[in-house]
Backbone as XML, in Angstrom:
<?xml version="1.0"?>
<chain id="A" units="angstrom">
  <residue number="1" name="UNK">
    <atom name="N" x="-0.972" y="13.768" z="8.218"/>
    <atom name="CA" x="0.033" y="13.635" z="7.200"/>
    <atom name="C" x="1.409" y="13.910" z="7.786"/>
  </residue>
  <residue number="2" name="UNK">
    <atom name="N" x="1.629" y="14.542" z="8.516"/>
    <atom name="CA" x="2.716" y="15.133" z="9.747"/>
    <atom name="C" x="3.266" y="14.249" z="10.290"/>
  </residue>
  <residue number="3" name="UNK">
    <atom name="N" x="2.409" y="13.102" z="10.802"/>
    <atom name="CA" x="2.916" y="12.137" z="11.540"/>
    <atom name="C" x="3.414" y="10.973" z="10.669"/>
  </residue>
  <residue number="4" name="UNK">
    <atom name="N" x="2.798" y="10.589" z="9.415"/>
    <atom name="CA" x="2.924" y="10.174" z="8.801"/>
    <atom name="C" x="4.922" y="10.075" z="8.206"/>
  </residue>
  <residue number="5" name="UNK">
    <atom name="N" x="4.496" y="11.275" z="7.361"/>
    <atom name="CA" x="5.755" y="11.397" z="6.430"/>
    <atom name="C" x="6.772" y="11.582" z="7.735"/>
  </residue>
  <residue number="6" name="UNK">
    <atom name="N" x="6.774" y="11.931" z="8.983"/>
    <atom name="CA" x="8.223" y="11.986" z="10.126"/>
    <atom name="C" x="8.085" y="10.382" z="10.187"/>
  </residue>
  <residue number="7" name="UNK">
    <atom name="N" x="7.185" y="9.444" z="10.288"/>
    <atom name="CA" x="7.340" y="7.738" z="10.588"/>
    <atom name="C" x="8.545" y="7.550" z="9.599"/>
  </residue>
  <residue number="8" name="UNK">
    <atom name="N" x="8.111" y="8.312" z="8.063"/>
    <atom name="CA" x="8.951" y="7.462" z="6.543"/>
    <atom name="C" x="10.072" y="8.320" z="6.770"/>
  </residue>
  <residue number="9" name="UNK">
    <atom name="N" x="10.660" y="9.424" z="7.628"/>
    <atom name="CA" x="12.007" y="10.262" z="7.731"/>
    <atom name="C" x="11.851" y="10.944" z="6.669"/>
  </residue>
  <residue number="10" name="UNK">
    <atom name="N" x="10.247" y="11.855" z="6.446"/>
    <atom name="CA" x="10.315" y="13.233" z="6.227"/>
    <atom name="C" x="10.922" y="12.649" z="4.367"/>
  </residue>
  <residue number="11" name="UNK">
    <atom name="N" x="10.528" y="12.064" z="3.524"/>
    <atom name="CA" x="10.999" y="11.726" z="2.461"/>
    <atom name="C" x="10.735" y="13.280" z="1.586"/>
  </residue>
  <residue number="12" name="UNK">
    <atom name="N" x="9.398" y="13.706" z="1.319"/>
    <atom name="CA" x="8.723" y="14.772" z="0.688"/>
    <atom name="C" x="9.187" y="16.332" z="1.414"/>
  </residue>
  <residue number="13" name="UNK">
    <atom name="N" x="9.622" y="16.524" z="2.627"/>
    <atom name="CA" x="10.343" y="17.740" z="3.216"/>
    <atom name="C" x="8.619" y="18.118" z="3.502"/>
  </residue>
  <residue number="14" name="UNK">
    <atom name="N" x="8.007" y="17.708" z="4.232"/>
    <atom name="CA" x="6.693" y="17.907" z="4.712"/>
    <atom name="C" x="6.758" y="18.636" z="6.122"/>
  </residue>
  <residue number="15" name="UNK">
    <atom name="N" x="7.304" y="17.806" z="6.717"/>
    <atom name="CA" x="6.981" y="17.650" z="8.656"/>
    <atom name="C" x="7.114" y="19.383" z="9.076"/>
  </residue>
  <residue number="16" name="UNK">
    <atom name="N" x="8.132" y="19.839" z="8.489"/>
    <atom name="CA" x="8.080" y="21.182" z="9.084"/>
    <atom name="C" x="7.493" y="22.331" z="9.095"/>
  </residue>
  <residue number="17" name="UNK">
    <atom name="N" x="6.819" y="22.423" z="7.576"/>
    <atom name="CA" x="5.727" y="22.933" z="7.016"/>
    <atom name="C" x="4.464" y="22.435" z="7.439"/>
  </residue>
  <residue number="18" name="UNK">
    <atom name="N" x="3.877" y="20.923" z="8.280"/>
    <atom name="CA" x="3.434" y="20.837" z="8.596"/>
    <atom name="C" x="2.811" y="21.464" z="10.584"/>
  </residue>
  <residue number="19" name="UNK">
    <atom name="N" x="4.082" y="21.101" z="10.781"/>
    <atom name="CA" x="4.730" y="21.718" z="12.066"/>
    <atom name="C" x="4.023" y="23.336" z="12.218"/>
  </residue>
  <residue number="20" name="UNK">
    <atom name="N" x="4.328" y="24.200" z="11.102"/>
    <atom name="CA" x="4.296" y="25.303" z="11.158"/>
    <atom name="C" x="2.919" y="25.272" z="11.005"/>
  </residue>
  <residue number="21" name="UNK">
    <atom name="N" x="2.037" y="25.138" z="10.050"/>
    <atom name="CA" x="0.579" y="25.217" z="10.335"/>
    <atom name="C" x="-0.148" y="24.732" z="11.616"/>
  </residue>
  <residue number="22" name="UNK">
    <atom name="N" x="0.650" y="23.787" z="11.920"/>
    <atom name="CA" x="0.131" y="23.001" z="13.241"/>
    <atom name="C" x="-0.088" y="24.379" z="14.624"/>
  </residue>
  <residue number="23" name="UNK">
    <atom name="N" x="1.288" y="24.885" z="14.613"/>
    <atom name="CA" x="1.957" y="26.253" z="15.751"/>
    <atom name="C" x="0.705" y="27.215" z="15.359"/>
  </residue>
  <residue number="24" name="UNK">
    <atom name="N" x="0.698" y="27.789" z="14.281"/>
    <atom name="CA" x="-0.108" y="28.974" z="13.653"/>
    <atom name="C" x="-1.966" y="28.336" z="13.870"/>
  </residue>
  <residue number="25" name="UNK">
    <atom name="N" x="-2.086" y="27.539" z="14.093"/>
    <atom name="CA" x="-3.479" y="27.460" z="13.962"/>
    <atom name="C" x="-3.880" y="27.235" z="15.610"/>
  </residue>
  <residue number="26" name="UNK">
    <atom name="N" x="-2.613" y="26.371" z="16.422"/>
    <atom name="CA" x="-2.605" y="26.695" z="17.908"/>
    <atom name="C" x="-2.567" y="28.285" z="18.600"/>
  </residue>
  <residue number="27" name="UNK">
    <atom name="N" x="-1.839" y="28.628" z="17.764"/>
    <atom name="CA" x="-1.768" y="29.772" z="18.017"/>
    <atom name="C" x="-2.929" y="31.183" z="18.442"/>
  </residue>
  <residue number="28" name="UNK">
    <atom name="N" x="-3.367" y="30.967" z="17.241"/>
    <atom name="CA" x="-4.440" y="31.601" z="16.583"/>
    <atom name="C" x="-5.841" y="31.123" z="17.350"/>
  </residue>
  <residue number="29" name="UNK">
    <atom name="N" x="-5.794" y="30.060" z="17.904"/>
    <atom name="CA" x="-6.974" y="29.461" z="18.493"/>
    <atom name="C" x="-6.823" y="29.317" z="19.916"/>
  </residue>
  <residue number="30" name="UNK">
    <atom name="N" x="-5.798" y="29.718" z="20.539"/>
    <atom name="CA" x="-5.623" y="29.553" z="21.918"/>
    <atom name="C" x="-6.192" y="30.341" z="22.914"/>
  </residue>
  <residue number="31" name="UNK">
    <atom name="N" x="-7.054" y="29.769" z="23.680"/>
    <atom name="CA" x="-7.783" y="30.574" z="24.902"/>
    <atom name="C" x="-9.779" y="30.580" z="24.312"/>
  </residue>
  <residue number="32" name="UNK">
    <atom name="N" x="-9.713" y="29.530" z="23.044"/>
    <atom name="CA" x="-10.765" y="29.951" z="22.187"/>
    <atom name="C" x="-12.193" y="29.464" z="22.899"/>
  </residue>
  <residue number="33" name="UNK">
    <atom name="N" x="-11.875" y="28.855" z="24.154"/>
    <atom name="CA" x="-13.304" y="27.693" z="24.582"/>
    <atom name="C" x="-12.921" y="27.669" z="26.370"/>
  </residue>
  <residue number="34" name="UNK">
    <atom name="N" x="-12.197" y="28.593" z="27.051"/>
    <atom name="CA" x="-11.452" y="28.209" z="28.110"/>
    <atom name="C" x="-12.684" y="28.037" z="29.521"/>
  </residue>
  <residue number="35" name="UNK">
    <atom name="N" x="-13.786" y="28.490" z="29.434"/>
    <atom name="CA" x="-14.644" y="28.339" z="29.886"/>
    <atom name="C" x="-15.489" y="26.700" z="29.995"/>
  </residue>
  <residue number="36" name="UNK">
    <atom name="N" x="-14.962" y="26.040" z="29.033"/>
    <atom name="CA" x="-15.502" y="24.812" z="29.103"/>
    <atom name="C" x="-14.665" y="23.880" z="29.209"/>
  </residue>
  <residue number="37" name="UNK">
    <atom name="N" x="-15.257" y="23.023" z="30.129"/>
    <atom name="CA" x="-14.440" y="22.047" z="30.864"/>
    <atom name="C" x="-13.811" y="20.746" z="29.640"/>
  </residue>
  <residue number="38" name="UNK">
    <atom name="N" x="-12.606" y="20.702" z="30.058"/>
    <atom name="CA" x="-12.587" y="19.603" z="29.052"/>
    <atom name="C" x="-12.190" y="20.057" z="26.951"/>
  </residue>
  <residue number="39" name="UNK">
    <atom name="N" x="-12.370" y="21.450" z="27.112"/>
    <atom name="CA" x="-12.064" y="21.859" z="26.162"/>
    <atom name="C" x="-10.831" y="21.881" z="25.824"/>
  </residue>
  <residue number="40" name="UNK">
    <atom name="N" x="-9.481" y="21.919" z="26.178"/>
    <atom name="CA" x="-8.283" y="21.882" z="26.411"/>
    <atom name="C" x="-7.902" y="23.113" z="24.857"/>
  </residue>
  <residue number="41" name="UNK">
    <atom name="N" x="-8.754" y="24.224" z="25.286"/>
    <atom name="CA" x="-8.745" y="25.013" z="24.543"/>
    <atom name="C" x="-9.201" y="25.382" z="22.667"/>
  </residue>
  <residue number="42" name="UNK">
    <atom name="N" x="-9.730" y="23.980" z="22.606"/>
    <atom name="CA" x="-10.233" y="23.567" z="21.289"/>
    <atom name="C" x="-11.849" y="24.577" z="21.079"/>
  </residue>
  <residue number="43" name="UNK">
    <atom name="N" x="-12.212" y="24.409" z="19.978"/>
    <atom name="CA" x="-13.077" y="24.839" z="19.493"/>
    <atom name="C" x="-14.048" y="23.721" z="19.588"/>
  </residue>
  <residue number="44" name="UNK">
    <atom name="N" x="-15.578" y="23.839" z="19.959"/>
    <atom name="CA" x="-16.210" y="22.692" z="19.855"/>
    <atom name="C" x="-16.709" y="22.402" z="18.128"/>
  </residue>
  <residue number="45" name="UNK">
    <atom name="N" x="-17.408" y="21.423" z="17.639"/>
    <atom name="CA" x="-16.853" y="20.969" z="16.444"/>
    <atom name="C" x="-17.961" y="21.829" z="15.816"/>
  </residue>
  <residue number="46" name="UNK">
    <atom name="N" x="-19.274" y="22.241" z="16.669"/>
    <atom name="CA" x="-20.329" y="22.830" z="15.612"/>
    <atom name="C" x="-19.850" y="24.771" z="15.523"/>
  </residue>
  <residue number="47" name="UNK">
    <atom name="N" x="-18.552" y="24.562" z="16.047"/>
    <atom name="CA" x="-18.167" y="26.032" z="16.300"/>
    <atom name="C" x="-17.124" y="26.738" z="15.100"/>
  </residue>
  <residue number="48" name="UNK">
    <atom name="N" x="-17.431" y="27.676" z="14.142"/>
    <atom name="CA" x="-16.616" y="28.055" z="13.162"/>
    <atom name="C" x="-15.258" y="28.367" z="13.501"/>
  </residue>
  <residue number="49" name="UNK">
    <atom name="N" x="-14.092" y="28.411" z="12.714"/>
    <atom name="CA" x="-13.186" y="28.924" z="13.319"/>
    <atom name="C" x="-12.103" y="29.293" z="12.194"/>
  </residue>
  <residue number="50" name="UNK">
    <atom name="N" x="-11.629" y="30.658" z="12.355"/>
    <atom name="CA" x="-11.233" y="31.072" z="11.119"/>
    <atom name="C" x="-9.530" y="31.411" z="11.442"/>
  </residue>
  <residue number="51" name="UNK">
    <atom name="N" x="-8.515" y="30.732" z="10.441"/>
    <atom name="CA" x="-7.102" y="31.013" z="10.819"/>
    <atom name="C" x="-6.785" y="31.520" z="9.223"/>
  </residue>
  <residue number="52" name="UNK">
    <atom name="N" x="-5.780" y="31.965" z="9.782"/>
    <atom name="CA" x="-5.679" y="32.920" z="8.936"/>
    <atom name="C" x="-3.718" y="32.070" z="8.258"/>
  </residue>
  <residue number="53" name="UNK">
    <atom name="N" x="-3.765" y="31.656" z="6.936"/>
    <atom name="CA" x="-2.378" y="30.492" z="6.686"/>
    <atom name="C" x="-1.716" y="31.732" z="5.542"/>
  </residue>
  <residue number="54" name="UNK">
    <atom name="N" x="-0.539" y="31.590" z="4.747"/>
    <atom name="CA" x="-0.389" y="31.587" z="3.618"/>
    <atom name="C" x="-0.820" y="30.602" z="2.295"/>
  </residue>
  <residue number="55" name="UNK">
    <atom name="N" x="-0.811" y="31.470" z="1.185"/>
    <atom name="CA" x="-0.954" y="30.377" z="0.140"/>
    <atom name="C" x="-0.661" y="29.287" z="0.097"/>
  </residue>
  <residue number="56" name="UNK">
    <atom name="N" x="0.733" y="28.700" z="0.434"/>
    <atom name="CA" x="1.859" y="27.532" z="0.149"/>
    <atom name="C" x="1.198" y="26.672" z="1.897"/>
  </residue>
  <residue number="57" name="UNK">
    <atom name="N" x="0.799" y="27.400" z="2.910"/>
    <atom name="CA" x="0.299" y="26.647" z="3.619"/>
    <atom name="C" x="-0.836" y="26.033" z="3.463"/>
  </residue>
  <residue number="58" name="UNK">
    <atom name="N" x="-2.086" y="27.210" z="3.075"/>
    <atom name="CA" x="-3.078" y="26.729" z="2.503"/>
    <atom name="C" x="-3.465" y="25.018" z="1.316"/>
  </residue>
  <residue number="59" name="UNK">
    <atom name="N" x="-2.481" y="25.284" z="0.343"/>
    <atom name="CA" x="-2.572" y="24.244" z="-0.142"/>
    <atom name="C" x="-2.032" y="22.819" z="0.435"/>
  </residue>
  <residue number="60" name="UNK">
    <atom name="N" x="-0.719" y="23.224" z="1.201"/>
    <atom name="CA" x="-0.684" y="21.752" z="1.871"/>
    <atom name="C" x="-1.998" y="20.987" z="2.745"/>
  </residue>
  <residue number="61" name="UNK">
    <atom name="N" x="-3.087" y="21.925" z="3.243"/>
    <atom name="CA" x="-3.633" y="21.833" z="4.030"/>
    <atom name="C" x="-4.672" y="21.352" z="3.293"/>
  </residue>
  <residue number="62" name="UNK">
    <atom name="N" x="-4.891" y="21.589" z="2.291"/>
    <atom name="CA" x="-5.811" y="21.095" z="0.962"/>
    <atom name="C" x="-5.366" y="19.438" z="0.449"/>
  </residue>
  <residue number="63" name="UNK">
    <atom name="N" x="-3.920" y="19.862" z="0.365"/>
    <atom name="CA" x="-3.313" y="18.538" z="-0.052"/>
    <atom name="C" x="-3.876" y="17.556" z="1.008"/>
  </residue>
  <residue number="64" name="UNK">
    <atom name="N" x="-3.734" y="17.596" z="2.415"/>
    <atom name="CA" x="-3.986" y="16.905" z="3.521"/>
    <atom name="C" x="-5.519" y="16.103" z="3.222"/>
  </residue>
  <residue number="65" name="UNK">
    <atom name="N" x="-6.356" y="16.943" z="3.149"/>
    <atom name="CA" x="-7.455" y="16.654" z="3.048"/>
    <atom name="C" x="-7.801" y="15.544" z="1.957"/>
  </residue>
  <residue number="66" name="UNK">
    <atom name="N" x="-7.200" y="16.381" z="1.088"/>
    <atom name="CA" x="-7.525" y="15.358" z="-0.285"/>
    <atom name="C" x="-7.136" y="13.394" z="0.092"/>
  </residue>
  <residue number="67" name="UNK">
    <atom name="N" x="-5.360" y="13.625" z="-0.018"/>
    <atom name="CA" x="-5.374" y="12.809" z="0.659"/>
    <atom name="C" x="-5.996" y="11.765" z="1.252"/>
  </residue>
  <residue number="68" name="UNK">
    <atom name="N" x="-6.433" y="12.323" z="2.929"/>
    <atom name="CA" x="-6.981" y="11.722" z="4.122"/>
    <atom name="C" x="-8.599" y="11.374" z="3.813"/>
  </residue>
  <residue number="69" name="UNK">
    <atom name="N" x="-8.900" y="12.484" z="2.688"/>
    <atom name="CA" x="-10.817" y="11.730" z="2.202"/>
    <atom name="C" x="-10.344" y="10.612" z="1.037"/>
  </residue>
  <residue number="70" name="UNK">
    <atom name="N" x="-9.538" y="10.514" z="0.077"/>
    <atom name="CA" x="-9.203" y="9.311" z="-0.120"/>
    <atom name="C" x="-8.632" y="8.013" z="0.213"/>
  </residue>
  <residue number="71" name="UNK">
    <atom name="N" x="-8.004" y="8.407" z="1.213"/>
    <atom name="CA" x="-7.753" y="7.257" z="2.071"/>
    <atom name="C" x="-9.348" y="6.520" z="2.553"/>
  </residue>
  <residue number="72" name="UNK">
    <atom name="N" x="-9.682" y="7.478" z="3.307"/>
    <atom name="CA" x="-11.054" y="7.319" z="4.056"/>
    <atom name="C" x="-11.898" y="6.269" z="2.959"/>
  </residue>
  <residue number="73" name="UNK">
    <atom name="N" x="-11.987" y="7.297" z="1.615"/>
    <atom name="CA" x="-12.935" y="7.219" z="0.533"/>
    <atom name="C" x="-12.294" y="4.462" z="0.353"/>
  </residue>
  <residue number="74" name="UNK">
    <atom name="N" x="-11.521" y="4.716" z="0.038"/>
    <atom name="CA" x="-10.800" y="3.803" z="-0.569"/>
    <atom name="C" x="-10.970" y="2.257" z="0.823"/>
  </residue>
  <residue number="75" name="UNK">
    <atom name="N" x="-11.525" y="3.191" z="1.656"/>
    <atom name="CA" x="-11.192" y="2.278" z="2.973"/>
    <atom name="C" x="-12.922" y="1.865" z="3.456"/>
  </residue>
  <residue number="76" name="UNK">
    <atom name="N" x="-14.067" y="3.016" z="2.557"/>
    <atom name="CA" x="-15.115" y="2.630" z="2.610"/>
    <atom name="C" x="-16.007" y="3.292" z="3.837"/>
  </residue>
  <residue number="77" name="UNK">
    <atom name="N" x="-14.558" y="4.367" z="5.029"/>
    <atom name="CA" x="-15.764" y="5.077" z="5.525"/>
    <atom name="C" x="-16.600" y="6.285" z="4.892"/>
  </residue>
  <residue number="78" name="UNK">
    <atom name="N" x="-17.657" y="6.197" z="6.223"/>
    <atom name="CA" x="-18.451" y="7.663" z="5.769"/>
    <atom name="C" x="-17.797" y="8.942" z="5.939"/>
  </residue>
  <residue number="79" name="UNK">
    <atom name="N" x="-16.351" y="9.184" z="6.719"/>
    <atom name="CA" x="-15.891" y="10.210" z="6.779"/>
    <atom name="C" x="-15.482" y="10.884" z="5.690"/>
  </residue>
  <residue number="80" name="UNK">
    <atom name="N" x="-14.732" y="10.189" z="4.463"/>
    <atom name="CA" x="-14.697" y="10.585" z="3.773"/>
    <atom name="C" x="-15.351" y="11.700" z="2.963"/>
  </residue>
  <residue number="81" name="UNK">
    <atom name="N" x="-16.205" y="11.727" z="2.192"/>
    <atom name="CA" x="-17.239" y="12.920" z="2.029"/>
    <atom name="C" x="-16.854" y="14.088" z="2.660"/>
  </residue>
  <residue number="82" name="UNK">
    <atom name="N" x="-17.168" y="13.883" z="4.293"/>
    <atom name="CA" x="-17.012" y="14.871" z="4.578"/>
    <atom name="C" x="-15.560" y="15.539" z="4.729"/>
  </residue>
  <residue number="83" name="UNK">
    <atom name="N" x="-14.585" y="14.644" z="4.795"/>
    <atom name="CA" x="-13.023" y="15.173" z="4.604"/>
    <atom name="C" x="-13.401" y="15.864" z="3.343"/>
  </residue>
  <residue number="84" name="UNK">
    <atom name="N" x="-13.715" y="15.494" z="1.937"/>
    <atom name="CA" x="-13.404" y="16.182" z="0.592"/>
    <atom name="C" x="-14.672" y="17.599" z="0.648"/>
  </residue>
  <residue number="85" name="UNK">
    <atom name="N" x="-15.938" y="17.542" z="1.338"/>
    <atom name="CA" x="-16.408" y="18.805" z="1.517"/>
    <atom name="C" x="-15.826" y="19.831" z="2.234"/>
  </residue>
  <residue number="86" name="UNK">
    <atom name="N" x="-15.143" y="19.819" z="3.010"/>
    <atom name="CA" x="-14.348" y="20.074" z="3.944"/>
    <atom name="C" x="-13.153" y="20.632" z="2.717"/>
  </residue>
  <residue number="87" name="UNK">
    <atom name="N" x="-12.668" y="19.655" z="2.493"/>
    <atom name="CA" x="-11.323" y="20.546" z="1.217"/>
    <atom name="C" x="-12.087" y="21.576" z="0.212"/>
  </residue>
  <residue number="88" name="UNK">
    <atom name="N" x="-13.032" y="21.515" z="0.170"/>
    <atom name="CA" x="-13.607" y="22.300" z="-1.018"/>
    <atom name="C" x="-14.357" y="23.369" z="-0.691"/>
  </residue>
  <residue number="89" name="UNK">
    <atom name="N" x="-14.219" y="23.477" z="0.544"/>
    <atom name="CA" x="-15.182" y="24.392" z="1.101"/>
    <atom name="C" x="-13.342" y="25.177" z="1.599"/>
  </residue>
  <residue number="90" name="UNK">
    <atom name="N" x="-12.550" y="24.540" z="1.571"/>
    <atom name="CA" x="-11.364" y="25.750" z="2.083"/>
    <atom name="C" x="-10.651" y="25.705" z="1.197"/>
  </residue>
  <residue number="91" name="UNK">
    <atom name="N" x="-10.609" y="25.327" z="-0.214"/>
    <atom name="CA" x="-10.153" y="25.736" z="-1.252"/>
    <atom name="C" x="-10.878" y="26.770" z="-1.875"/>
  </residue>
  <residue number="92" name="UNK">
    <atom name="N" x="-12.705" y="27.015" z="-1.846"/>
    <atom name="CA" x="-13.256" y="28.512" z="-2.088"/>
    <atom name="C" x="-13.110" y="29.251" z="-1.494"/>
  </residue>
  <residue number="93" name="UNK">
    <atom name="N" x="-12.835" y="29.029" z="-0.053"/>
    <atom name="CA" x="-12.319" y="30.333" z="0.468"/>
    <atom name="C" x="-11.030" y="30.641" z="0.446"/>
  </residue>
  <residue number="94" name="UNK">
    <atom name="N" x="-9.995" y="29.890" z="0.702"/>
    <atom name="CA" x="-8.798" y="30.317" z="0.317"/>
    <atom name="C" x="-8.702" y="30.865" z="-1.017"/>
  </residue>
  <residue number="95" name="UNK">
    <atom name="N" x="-9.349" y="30.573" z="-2.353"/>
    <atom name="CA" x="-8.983" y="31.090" z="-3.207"/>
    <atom name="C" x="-9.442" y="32.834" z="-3.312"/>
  </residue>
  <residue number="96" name="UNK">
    <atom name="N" x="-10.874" y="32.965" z="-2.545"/>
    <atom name="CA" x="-11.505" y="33.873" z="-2.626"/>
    <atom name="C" x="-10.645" y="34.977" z="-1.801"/>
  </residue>
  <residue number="97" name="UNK">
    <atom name="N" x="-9.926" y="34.573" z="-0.549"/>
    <atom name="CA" x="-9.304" y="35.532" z="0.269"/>
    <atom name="C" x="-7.655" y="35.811" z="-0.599"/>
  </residue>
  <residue number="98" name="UNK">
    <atom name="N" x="-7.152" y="34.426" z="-1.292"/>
    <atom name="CA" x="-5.607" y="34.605" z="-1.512"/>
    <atom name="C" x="-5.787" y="34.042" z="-3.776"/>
  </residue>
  <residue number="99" name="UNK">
    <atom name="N" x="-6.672" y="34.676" z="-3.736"/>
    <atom name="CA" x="-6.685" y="34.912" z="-5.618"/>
    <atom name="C" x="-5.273" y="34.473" z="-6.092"/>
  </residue>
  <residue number="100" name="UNK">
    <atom name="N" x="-4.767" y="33.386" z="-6.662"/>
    <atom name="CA" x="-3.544" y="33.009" z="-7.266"/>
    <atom name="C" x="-2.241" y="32.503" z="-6.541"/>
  </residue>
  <residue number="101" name="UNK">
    <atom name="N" x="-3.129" y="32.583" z="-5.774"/>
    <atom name="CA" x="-1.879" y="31.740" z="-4.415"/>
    <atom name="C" x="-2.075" y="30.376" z="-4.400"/>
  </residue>
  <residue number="102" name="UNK">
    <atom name="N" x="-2.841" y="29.801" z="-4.610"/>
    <atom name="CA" x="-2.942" y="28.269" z="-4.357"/>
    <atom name="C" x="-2.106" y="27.519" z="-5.394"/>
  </residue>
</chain>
């Protein structure tokens, strides 16, 4: 969505707030896999990984999802699904860790 809304010149005031989750989740995850080749420090995909956002980040990050599984959804792949399980599975926990923040 980041790359997106900077293509249209940032219409919604997104990119930087996006930016910032982008830093904070690099952040937070850096050095997480350095043992494996090719990891370029990523998490492998069957590997949990827990960052820690604010509310107002949290939901953009929700927003994203929603989004990107309707796109998906509308376009007829199978990713979809799993983009919107994926939002709903970090909208219960975000709500559960940040109660009234979303």
């Amino acid at each position: 969505m980041v790359n997106v809304e900077a293509e249209n010149g940032d219409p919604h005031g997104l990119v930087e707030a996006g930016v910032q989750i982008l830093r904070e989740g690099w952040r937070q995850t850096s050095g997480w896999t350095p043992e494996t080749t090719g990891s370029t420090d990523w998490p492998h995909d069957d590997q949990e990984v827990t960052v820690s956002l604010n509310g107002a980040q949290w939901t953009y990050v929700i927003s994203c999802l929603d989004r990107w599984g309707n796109v998906e959804r509308s376009l007829g792949k199978n990713t979809a699904t799993e983009l919107l399980l994926i939002r709903d599975l970090v909208i219960s926990q975000a709500e559960a860790c940040l109660p009234g923040q979303l």
